[in-house]
C-alpha positions as CSV (number, residue, x, y, z in Angstrom):
1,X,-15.3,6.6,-15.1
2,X,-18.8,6.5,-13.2
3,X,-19.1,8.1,-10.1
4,X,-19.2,4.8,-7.8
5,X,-16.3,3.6,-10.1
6,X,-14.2,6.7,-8.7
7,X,-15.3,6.9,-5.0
8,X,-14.7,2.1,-5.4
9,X,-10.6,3.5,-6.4
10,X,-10.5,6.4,-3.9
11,X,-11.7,3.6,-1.3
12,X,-9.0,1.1,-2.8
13,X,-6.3,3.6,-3.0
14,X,-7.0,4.5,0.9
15,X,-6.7,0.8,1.9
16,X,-3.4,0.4,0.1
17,X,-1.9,3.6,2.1
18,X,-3.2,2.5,5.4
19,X,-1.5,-1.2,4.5
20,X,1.2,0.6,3.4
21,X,1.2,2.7,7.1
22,X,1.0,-0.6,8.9
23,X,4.4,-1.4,7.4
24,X,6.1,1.6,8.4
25,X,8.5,2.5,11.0
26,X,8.1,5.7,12.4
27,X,11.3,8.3,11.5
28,X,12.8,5.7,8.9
29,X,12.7,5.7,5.0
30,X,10.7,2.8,3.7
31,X,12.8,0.0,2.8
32,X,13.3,-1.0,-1.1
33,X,10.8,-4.3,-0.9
34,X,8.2,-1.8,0.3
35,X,8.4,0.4,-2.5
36,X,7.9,-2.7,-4.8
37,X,5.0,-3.3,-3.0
38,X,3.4,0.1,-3.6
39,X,3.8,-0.1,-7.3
40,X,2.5,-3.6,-7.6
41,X,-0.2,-2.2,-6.1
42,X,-0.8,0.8,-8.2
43,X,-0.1,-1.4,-10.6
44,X,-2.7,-4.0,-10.3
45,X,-5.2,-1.1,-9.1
46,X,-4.6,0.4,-12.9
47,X,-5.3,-3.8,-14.1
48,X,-8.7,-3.5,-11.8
49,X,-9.9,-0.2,-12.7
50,X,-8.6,-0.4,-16.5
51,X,-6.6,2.9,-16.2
52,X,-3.2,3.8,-17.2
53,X,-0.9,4.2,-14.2
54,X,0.0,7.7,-15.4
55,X,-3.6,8.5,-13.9
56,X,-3.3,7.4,-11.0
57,X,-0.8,8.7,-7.8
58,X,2.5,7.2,-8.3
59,X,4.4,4.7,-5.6
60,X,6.3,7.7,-4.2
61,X,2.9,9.4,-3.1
62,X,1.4,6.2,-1.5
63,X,4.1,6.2,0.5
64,X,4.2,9.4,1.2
65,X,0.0,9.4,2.5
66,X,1.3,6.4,4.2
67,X,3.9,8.2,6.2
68,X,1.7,11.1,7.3
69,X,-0.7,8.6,8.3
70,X,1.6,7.5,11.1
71,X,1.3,8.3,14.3
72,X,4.5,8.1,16.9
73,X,4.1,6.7,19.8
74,X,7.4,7.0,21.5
75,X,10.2,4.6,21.4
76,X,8.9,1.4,22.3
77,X,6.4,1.5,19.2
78,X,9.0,2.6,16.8
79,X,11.4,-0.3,17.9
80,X,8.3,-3.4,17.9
81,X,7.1,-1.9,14.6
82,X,10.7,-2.4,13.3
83,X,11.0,-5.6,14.8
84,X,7.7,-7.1,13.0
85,X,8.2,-4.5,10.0
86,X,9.5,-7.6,7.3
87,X,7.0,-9.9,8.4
88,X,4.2,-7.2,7.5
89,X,5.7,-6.2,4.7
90,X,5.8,-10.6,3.6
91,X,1.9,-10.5,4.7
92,X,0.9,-7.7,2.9
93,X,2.6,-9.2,-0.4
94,X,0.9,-12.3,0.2
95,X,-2.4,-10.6,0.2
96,X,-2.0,-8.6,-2.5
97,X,-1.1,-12.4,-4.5
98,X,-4.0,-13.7,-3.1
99,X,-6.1,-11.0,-5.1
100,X,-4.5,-11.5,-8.3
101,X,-5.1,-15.3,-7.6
102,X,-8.9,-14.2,-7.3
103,X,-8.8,-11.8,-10.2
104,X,-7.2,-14.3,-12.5
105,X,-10.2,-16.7,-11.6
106,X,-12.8,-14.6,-12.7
């Protein structure tokens, strides 16, 4: 893999944590449809960069980056990123569908 190939994934692997982080609740395990999400997108990340998943980091440590990537903010954020939590978790799954839409197109 070229050099701008591997710093394209290390950029594409940082967006899916910090989508990932968006979804989160602060102090709560990531519910099951989240961890779906982060291996479909390792998954298609593998499909896009033509690797085998086994090289790159697996669901567990997306999640992981993503939970050290949050930041608490006291109560009130924790309970308004709850209540919104499934309907960023149904956006960020729509996005990812969109770009295996646009991948299948090319």
């Amino acid at each position: 893999m070229t050099a701008g190939k591997a710093d394209l994934l290390q950029e594409h692997l940082a967006a899916c944590v910090a989508q990932l982080a968006w979804c989160l609740v602060p102090h709560q395990p990531p519910p099951a449809d989240l961890s779906l999400l982060a291996r479909a997108m390792i998954s298609d990340a593998a499909a896009a960069f033509d690797l085998p998943t086994d090289e790159l980091p697996s669901a567990a440590q997306l999640l992981h980056e993503a939970q050290a990537q949050l930041v608490w903010r006291g109560e009130v954020d924790a309970s308004e990123r709850e209540e919104w939590q499934a309907e960023r978790i149904q956006e960020a799954w729509a996005e990812l569908l969109l770009y295996r839409e646009l991948a299948e197109q090319e």
